[in-house]
Residue, then its C-alpha position, 0 to 999 in steps of 0.5 A: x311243463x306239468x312237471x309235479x313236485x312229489x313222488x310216487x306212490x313206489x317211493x313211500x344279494x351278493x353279486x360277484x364284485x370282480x364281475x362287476x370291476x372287471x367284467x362289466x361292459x364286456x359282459x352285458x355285451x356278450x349277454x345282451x348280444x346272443x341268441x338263445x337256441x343258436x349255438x355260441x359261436x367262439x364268445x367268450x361267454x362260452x369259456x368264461x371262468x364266472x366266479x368273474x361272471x362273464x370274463x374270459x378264463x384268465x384264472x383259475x377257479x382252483x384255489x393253490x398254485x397253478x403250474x407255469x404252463x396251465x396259467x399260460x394256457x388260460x391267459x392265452x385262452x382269454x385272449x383268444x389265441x387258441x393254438x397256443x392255449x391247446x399246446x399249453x393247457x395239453x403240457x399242463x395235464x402231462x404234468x398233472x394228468x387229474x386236473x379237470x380244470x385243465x381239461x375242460x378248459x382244453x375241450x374248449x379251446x379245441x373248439x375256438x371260434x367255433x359255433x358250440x352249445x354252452x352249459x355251466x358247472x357251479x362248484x364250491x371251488x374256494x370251500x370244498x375243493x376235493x368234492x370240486x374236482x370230483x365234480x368237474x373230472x366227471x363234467x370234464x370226461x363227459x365233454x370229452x366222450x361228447x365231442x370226441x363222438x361228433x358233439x350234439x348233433x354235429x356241435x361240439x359242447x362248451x362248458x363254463x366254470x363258476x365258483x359258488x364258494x359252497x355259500x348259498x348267497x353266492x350260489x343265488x348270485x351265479x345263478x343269476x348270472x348264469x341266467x342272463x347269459x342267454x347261451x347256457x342251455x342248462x346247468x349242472x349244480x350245485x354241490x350242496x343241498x343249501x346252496x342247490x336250494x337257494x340257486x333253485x329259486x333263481x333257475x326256476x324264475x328263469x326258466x333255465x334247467x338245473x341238474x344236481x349231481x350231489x344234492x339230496x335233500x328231500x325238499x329239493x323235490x318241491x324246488x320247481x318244474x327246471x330242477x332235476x338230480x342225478x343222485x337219488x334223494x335222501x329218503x332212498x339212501x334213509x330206507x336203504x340204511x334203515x333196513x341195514x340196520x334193522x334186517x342185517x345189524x338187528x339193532x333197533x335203537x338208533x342214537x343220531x347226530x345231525x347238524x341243523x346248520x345243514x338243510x342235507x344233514x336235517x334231512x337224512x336226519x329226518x328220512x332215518x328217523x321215520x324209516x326207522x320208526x315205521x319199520x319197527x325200530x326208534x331213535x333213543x338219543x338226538x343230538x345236534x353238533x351245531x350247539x353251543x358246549x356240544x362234546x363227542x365224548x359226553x354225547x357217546x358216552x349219554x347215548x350209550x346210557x339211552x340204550x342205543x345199540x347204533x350210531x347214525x351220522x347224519x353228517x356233511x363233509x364240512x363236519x368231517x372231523x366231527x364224525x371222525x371224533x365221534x367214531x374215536x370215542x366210540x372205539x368200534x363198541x357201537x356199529x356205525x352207519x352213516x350218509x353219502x358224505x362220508x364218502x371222503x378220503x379225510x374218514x379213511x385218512x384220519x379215521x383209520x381204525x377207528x372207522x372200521x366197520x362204518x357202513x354207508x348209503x351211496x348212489x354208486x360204487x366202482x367195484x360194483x362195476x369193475x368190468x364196465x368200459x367207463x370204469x377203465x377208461x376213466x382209470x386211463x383218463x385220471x390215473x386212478x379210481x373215480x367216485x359217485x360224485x364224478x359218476x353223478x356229475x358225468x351222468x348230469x352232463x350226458x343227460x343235459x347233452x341229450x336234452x340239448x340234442x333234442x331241442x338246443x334251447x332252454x324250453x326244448x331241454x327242459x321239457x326234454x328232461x321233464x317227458x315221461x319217457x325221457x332216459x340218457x344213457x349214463x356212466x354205467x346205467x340209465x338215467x330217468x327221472x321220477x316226476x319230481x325230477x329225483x332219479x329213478x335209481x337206488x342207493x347201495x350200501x359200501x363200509x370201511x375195510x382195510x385195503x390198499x386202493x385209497x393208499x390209507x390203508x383203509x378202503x370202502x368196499x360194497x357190503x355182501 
C-alpha cells in the first residue's frame, strides 16, 4: 500500500484455552464458512465475546459481578433470541446507565440476524478495567451514532469484544484469532504500547488493519503498512512536555523515572530526554523503578542533591502507586510533569495534595471542548464527563467505519486509511494520519488543581 514507517520531516503462544474447550468445532465452522467483503449475516462470529474466541457472549469480559438482568441479556444473546436479549440488556443499563459492555452488546442484538459488518475491540479486561471501560464507552457510543444514522452504507456495524488481559502473549493469540475470523474488517486495539507491539506482528501478516486508540511508543511507527493510531505518538506528547518545561517552568535540569518493564515508559523516557537535550536543557539523574532495592525516598531525595529543579514521571498505570509515592516524598518542592497515563482517577483519589501542580501531556481534554455536540451527548449517554481514552477509541471507530464505507473488505480498509487524503471526522476533530499511520494532531498540557468534578476534591484542567 506504500505506506512508509517514518515521520515527516515536521515532526522532528498462548491460545485461548476456553476457546479451544468450549468453542472448537463451532468456531472453525463460522470462521472457515464466511466470506470476507460480504456483510456478516446474524453469526455469531459477529457478536462473539473472543476472550472465548469465537463463542457467543454468554459472559461477560468484565471482571466483578454482573447484574441478574445483563447476564440474562448475554445468555439470551447467545442463543439467539434477540427480543429477549433487547429487553433485558435495555433493563441492565437503566440500572447501570455507564456500562459500555451493555450497550454494545445491546447494539448488537438490535441487529439480530441481520447482514452487519464486523469489527473487534481487544481490551485488558481482567487487568486494567478503568482504561477497559474508557475504551469500550467510546467504541459503544461510536456504534450507536453509527447505526442510529443508517450504519455503512445502509448496514449497521457490529462490534466484537476480546480480553487481552493487558499480556503481550495474549494480545498476539487474539489476534490470531482475530485474524482468522474472515469477518472482522478491522480492529481497534490494543491498549498498551507492549501489547499493540506484539499483536501488530500478527495483524500485519494477516493483513488485517489495526487502530490503537492508546498506544504511543514511538517504534509503533515502524510496526507495518495495517498499523495506524488515533493518539498522537510519544515524541509529540515529549516535545510538547519538553518545552513546558523549558519555556513556562524555566528549569533545565530534569531528574526521570521510567520502568524498563514497559516499551511505553522506555519510550517517553527516551522522547524527553532528547527534546530536552536539543533544546538546551539535561537530564541530571535517571532512575529505574523496575530495579531491584528501588526507594522513592532515597531517589528523590539523590535527585534533589544531582541538582534537578523537576521531576518527570515517565510512568504507566500499572505503576500508579509508584508515581503517587514519588510526588508524596517530594511534597510539592520539585514541580512535577509527567505522561498521559497519569491520566487516572487513582492520582486524583490518593495523590491528593501531594499531586497538586502535577502537569501532563494529553491528546484531548473535555473542558477544551465544552461547547461541542459530543461533549454533551456523551454526558447524556454515561452520565458523566468522558476522557481522552474513550475520545481516542470513538474516534478509531468512526475512522474504521469510514474505511469500512469505502470498500467493506480488509484490503479496501486498509488502503482506505493508508491514502494520502484519507480524513474521518472524529468526536470533536478530524482524523488524518501521517504516513507512518501516527495521527496528524497535537498533544496539550492539563494539571492537578482542586475541583470538584472527579468528586476527589481534586480535578485536571487545561494549563492557561
Amino acid at each position: 500500500m506504500g505506506k512508509r514507517n517514518e515521520l515527516p520531516a515536521l515532526v522532528a503462544s498462548l491460545l485461548i484455552t476456553v476457546a479451544l474447550l468450549g468453542g472448537g468445532a463451532w468456531w472453525l465452522k463460522n470462521n472457515f464458512f464466511s466470506s470476507e467483503g460480504s456483510p456478516s449475516t446474524g453469526s455469531a462470529a459477529s457478536s462473539q465475546n473472543t476472550s472465548e474466541a469465537g463463542n457467543q457472549p454468554n459472559q461477560s469480559i468484565l471482571p466483578g459481578a454482573v447484574s441478574a438482568s445483563k447476564q440474562k441479556g448475554l445468555e439470551t444473546l447467545a442463543a439467539g433470541d434477540y427480543a429477549t436479549a433487547q429487553t433485558e440488556l435495555t433493563a441492565a443499563l437503566q440500572a447501570q446507565r455507564n456500562d459500555p459492555e451493555a450497550l454494545i452488546y445491546l447494539n448488537n442484538a438490535k441487529i439480530g440476524n441481520g447482514s452487519a459488518y464486523t469489527i473487534a475491540v481487544p481490551v485488558p479486561a481482567s487487568k486494567l478495567v478503568n482504561p477497559a471501560l474508557e475504551i469500550l464507552r467510546g467504541v459503544a457510543q461510536a456504534q450507536a451514532d453509527i447505526n442510529q444514522a443508517g450504519g455503512i452504507n445502509g448496514t449497521p456495524l457490529k462490534v466484537i469484544l476480546a480480553n487481552d488481559s493487558g499480556q503481550p502473549d495474549t494480545a498476539a493469540a487474539v489476534a490470531d484469532q482475530l485474524v482468522k475470523n474472515k469477518d472482522v474488517l478491522g480492529v481497534i486495539g490494543h491498549y498498551s504500547s507492549d501489547t499493540t507491539l506484539a499483536a501488530a506482528k500478527v495483524y500485519e501478516t494477516g493483513q488485517l488493519a489495526m487502530i490503537s486508540p492508546t498506544s504511543t511508543a514511538v517504534k509503533i511507527a515502524d510496526a507495518g503498512d495495517y498499523i495506524f493510531r488515533t493518539v498522537p505518538s510519544d515524541r509529540l506528547a515529549a516535545a510538547t512536555l519538553a518545552r513546558y518545561v523549558l519555556n513556562t517552568l524555566n528549569k533545565k535540569q530534569a531528574a526521570v523515572f521510567y520502568t524498563s518493564d514497559s516499551t511505553y515508559s522506555q519510550s517517553i523516557e527516551s522522547e524527553f530526554t532528547t527534546e530536552l537535550l536539543s533544546n538546551g536543557g539535561e537530564v541530571v539523574a535517571n532512575f529505574d523503578i523496575s530495579e531491584a532495592g528501588f526507594s522513592a525516598g532515597k531517589a528523590v531525595q539523590m535527585a534533589k542533591e544531582s541538582g534537578a529543579d523537576v521531576i518527570m514521571l515517565a510512568l504507566t498505570a500499572d505503576t500508579a502507586a509508584t508515581s503517587i509515592q514519588i510526588m508524596s516524598v517530594n511534597q510539592r518542592e520539585l514541580p512535577v510533569v509527567g505522561s498521559d497515563d497519569l491520566y487516572d482517577p487513582k492520582v486524583l483519589d490518593v495523590g491528593r495534595e501531594d499531586a497538586l501542580g502535577l502537569t501532563i501531556a494529553v491528546p484531548w481534554h473535555i473542558l477544551s471542548h465544552s461547547q461541542s455536540p459530543f461533549v454533551s451527548e456523551s454526558r447524556q449517554l454515561w452520565g458523566g464527563d468522558v476522557n481522552w481514552r474513550t475520545v481516542m477509541a470513538y474516534d478509531a471507530t468512526k475512522t474504521l467505519a469510514a474505511g469500512i464505507q469505502s470498500d467493506p473488505t480488509r484490503a479496501g480498509v486498509a488502503a482506505a486509511l493508508a491514502s494520502s487524503g484519507f480524513s474521518a471526522e472524529g468526536a470533536t476533530d478530524t482524523v488524518s494520519f501521517f504516513p507512518s499511520g501516527d495521527r496528524n494532531q497535537t498533544s496539550q498540557l492539563v494539571e492537578v488543581v482542586p475541583g470538584n468534578r472527579s468528586g476527589s476534591g481534586y480535578d485536571f484542567v487545561p494549563v492557561q
